[in-house]
C-alpha positions in Angstrom: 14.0 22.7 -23.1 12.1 19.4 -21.1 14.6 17.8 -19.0 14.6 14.5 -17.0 15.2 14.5 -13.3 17.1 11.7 -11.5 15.2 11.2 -8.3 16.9 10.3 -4.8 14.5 8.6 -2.5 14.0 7.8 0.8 13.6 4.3 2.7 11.4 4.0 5.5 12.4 1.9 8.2 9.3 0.1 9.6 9.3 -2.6 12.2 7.9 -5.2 10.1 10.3 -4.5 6.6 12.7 -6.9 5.2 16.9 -6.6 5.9 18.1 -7.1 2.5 15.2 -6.7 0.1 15.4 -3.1 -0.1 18.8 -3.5 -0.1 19.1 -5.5 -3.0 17.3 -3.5 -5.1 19.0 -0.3 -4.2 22.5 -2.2 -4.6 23.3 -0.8 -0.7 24.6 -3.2 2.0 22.5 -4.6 4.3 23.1 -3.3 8.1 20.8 -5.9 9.5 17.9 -3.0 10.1 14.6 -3.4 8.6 13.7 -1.6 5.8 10.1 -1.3 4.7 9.4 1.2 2.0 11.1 3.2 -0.5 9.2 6.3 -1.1 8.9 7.7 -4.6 6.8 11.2 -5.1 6.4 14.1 -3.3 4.4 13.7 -0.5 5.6 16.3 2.5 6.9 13.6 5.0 9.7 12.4 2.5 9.6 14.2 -0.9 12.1 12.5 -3.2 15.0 14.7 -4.2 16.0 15.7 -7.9 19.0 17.4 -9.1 18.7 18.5 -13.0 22.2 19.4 -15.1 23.9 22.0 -13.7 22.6 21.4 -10.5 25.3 21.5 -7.2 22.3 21.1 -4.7 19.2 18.4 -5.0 16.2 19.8 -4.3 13.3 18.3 -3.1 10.0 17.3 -5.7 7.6 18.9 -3.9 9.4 22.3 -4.2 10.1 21.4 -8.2 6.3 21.0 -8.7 5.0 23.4 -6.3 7.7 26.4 -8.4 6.3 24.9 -12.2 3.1 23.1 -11.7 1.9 23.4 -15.2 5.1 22.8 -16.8 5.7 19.7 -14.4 2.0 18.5 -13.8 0.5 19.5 -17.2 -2.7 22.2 -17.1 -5.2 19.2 -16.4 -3.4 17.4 -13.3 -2.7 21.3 -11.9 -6.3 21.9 -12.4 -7.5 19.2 -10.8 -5.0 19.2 -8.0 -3.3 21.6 -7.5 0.0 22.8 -7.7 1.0 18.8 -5.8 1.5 15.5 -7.3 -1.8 13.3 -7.0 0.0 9.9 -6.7 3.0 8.3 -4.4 4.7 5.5 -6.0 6.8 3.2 -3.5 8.7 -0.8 -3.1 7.6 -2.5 -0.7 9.2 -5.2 1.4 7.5 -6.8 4.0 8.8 -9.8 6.2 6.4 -9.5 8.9 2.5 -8.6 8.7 2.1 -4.9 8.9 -0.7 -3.8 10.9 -4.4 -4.1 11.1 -5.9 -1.1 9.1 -7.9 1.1 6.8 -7.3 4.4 5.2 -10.1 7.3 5.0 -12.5 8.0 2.7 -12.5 11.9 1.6 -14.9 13.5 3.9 -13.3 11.2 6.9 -10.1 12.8 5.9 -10.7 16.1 5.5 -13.1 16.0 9.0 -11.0 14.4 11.3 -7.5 16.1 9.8 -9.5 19.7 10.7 -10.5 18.5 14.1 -7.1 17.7 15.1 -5.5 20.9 13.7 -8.5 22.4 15.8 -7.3 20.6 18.9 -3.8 21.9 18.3 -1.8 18.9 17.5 1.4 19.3 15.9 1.9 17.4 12.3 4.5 15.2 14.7 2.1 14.8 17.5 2.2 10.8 18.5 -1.8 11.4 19.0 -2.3 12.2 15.5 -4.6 9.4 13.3 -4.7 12.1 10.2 -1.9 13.2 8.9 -3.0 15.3 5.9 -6.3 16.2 4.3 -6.5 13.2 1.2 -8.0 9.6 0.9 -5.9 7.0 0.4 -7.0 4.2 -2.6 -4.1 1.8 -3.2 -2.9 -0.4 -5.4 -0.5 -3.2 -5.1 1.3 -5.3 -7.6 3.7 -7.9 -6.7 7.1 -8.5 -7.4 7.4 -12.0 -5.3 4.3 -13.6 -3.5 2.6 -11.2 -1.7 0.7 -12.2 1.1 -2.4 -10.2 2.6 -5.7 -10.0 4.0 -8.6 -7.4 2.4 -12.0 -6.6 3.1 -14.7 -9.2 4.9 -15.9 -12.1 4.2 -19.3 -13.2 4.7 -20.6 -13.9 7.8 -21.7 -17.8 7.0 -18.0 -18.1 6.0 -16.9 -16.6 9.0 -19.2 -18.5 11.3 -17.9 -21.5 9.5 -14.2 -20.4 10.7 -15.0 -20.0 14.0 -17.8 -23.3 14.4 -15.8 -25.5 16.9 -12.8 -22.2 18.4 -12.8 -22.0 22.3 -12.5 -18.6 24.4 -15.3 -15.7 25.1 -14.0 -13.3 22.7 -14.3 -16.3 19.5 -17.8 -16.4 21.4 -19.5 -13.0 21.5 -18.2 -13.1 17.6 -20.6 -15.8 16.9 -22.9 -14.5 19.1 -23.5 -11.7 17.5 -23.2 -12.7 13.8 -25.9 -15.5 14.4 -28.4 -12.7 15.5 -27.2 -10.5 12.6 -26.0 -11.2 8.9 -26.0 -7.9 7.8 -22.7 -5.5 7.2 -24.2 -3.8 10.7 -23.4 -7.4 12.5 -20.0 -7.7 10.6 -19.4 -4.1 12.3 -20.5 -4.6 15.6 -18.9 -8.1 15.6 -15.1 -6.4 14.2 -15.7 -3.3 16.5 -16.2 -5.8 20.1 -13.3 -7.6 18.9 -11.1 -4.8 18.3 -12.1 -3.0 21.0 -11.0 -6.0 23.5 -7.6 -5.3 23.7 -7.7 -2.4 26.0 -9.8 -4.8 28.4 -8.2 -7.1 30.8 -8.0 -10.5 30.4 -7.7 -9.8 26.7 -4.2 -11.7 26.5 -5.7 -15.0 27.6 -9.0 -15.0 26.0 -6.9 -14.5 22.7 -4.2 -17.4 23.7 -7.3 -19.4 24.7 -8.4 -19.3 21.1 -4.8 -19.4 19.7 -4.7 -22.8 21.6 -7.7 -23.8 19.9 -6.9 -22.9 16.3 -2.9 -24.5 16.9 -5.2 -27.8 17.9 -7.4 -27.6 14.8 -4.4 -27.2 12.3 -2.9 -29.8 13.9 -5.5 -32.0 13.1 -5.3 -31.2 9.4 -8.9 -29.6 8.9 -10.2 -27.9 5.7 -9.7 -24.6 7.5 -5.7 -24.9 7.5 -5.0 -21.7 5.5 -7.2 -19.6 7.7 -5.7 -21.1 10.6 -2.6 -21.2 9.7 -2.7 -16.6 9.4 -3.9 -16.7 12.9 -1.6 -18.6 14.8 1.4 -16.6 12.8 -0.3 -13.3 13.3 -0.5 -14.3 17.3 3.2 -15.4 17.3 4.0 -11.6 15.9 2.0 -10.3 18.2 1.0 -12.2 21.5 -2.3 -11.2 22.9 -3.5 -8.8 20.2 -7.2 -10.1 19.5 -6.1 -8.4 15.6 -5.1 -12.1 15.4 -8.6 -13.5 15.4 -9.9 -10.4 13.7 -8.3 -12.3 10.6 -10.6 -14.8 10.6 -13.0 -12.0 9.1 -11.4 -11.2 6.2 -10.1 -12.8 3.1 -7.1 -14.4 2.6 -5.4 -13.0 -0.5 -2.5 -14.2 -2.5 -0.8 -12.7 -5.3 1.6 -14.7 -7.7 4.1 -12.1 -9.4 2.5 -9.4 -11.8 -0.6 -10.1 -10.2 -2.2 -6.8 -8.5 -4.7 -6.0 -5.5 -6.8 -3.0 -5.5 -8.0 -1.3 -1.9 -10.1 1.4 -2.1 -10.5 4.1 1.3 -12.5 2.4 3.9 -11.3 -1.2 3.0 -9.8 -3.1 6.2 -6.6 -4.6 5.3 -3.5 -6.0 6.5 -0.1 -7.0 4.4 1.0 -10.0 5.4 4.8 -10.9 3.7 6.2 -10.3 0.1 8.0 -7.7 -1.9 5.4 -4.9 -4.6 4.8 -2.2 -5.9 2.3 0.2 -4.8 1.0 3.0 -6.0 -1.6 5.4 -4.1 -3.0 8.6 -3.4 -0.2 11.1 -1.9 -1.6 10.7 1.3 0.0 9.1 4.7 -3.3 8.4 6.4 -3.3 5.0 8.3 -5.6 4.2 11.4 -4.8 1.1 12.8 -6.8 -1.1 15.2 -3.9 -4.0 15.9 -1.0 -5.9 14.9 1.3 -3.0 15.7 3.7 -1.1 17.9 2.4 2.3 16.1 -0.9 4.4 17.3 -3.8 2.2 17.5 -7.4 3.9 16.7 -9.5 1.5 16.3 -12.4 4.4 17.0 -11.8 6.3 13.9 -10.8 3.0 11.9 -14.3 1.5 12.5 -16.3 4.8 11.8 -14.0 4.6 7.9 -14.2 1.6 7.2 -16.9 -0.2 5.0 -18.1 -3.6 6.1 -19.9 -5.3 3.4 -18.7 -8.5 2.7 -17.2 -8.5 -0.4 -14.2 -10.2 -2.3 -11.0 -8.4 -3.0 -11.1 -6.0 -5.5 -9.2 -6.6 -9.0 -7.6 -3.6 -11.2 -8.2 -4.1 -14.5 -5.2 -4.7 -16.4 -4.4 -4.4 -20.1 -2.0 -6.0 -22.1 -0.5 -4.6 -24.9 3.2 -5.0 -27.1 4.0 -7.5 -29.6 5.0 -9.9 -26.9 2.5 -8.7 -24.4 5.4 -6.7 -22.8 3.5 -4.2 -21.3 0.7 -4.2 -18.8 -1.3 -1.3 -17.4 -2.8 -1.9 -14.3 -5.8 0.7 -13.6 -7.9 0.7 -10.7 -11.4 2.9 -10.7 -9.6 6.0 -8.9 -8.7 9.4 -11.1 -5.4 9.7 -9.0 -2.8 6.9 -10.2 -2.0 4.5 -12.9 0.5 1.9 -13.1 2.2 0.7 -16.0 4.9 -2.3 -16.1 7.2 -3.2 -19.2 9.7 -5.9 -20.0 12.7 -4.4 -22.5 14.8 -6.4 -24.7 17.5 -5.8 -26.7 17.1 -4.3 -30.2 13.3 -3.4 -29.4 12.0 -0.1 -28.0 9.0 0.0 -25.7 6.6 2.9 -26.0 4.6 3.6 -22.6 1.1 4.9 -22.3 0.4 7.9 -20.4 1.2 11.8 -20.2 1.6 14.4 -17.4 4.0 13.7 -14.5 5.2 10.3 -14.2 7.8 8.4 -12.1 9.6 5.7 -14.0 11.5 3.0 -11.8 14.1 0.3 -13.1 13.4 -2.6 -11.2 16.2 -4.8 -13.1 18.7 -4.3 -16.1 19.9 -1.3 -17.6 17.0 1.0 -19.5 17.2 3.8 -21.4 14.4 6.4 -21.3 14.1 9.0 -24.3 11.3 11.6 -24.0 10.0 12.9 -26.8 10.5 17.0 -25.9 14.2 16.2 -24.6 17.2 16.3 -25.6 19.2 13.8 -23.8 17.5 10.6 -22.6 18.1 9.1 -18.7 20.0 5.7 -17.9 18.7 3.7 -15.2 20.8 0.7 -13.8 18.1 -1.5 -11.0 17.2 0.9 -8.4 17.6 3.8 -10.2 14.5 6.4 -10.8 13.6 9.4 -12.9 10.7 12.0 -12.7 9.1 13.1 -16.1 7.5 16.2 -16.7 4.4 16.4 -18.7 6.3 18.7 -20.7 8.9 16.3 -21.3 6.4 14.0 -23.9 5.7 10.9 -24.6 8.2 8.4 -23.6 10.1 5.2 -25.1 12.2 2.7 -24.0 15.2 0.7 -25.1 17.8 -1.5 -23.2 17.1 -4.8 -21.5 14.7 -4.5 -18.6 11.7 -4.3 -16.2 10.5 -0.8 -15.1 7.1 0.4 -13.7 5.7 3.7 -14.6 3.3 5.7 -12.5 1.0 8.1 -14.1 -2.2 10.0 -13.8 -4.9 8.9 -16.5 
């Protein structure tokens, strides 16, 4: 018989995560250390734990799937895949911006993680940039405002930014985007940039400019919001020229329920709020800035795309008698992402088969699978993986729970 399995998960503690938003979710006392992530799915680094009836010892979810993949995946998700979970579902709290970065398209993963097993790096090795062989599309729905800057804006914008700035870096941007419009000027001009902060003088060409933009926002000009990222993003991290690499990209702002999609090569940087995101199961990150972690800004800049173009929007369908239910679904064969609002005296149905991770983000819920025989209580925080062989799934209780799936 189908059973549900009650998942354990595991926090990460980032620099740049909150102190009590994690905290509050997961009903756990604050210790005054950030926390940044709760990691849901069963990617190597931090496979959630599951513990079925019966069960004296939790085991991990990558071993569950890896020992049943067709009874835990479904024959379609273990045919594409594998005998591994395509999708990593996690909370995120940030109170800080996390850094300057992009994650690798498929050939850029698989090629740079088989040159660095080739050099001989360890999977721990601080030299690493490529953790594992997988892209790494996102998507991000928040839960508060969620604050964040993704993909570039055009270079007229951009050379509207930086019109009246002081300091040579600010310069040689301009410079080089008034000779070139193209995506290849947006490259070169984002790759000098970046590149800066290993030269000297970097510090006070950036402060120079930081001066500038204080002045300007000061003064009240049109360009406040822009301005406004740049002198908090210098404050967080003095002398990192990632602070004027902002000016670049756009400004983005989600109101809760509102969602973000990034696909591999987009430049990006979370800036503050609390979401949900769902990805590919893949830990790939190469950072050029606004960090204390590995910086490789080479690698980033030979990933990355750099035509102009706004954020990208999931699409997102409503359904319920209410409009309860909303499935967010971003152009990506990997992950899904379906949120629902219980009351009491109604049941919910959710869309969506093969393996699925349902979190309660408030309330007490009730999920009944189909194929089971006894359904799982979640209280806020609480999380359960669901089979493919477990069925279709309902909900009743009083509520909000997201649902990760594969479509």
């Amino acid at each position: 018989m189908p059973e549900l399995y009650p998942l354990e998960n595991t926090v990460q503690h980032y620099d740049w995560g909150s102190t009590t938003r994690l905290h509050d979710l997961l009903g756990t006392t604050p210790d005054g250390d950030p926390a940044a992530e709760l990691w849901l799915g069963a990617h190597p680094n931090a496979p959630s734990r599951v513990a079925g009836p019966g069960a004296t010892t939790p085991t991990s979810l990558l071993d569950l799937v890896r020992r049943a993949p067709e009874e835990m995946l479904g024959r379609r998700v273990a045919d594409d895949y594998g005998p591994r979970l395509p999708y990593l579902l996690k909370v995120l709290a940030a109170r800080r911006a996390l850094s300057l970065q992009v994650h690798p398209r498929p050939h850029a993963a698989r090629a740079g993680f088989n040159r660095e097993n080739l050099l001989g790096l360890a999977p721990t090795d601080p030299r690493r940039s490529f953790h594992d062989d997988q892209h790494k599309p996102e998507m991000v729905v928040a839960l508060t405002e969620f604050d964040g800057l993704a993909g570039f804006r055009t270079p007229r914008t951009v050379l509207d930014l930086l019109d009246d700035l002081d300091g040579p870096l600010v310069a040689r941007v301009r410079d080089t985007l008034r000779s070139d419009r193209s995506s290849r000027g947006v490259r070169e001009a984002f790759s000098r940039l970046v590149a800066a902060r290993r030269a000297p003088g970097t510090p006070d060409a950036v402060a120079t400019t930081v001066a500038s933009v204080a002045a300007r926002l000061a003064d009240g000009s049109a360009t406040a919001r822009a301005d406004a990222t740049a002198v908090l993003l210098a404050e967080q991290h003095p002398g990192d020229p990632g602070a004027i690499a902002s000016f670049l990209l756009n400004r983005v702002t989600l109101d809760p329920g509102e969602a973000l999609f990034l696909p591999s090569g987009e430049v990006h940087a979370y800036l503050a709020g609390v979401g949900v995101e769902v990805m590919a199961s893949s830990d790939n990150v190469l950072r050029a800035g606004l960090t204390t972690k590995r910086v490789d800004e080479e690698a980033l800049v030979e990933c990355a795309s750099f035509v102009p173009r706004p954020p990208a929007v999931p699409e997102v369908r409503t359904t319920g008698d209410r409009g309860q239910v909303r499935t967010y679904r971003a152009p990506v064969a990997e992950f899904a992402l379906t949120a629902a609002d219980v009351e009491p005296g109604e049941e919910v149905d959710l869309p969506g088969a093969g393996p699925r991770i349902v979190l309660c983000l408030d309330g007490d819920v009730t999920v009944a699978a189909s194929r089971c025989a006894a359904g799982a209580a979640l209280r806020r925080g609480r999380s359960v993986f669901v089979p493919d062989a477990a069925g279709a799934l309902r909900l009743s209780g009083t509520g909000h729970v997201v649902c990760a799936w594969v479509p």
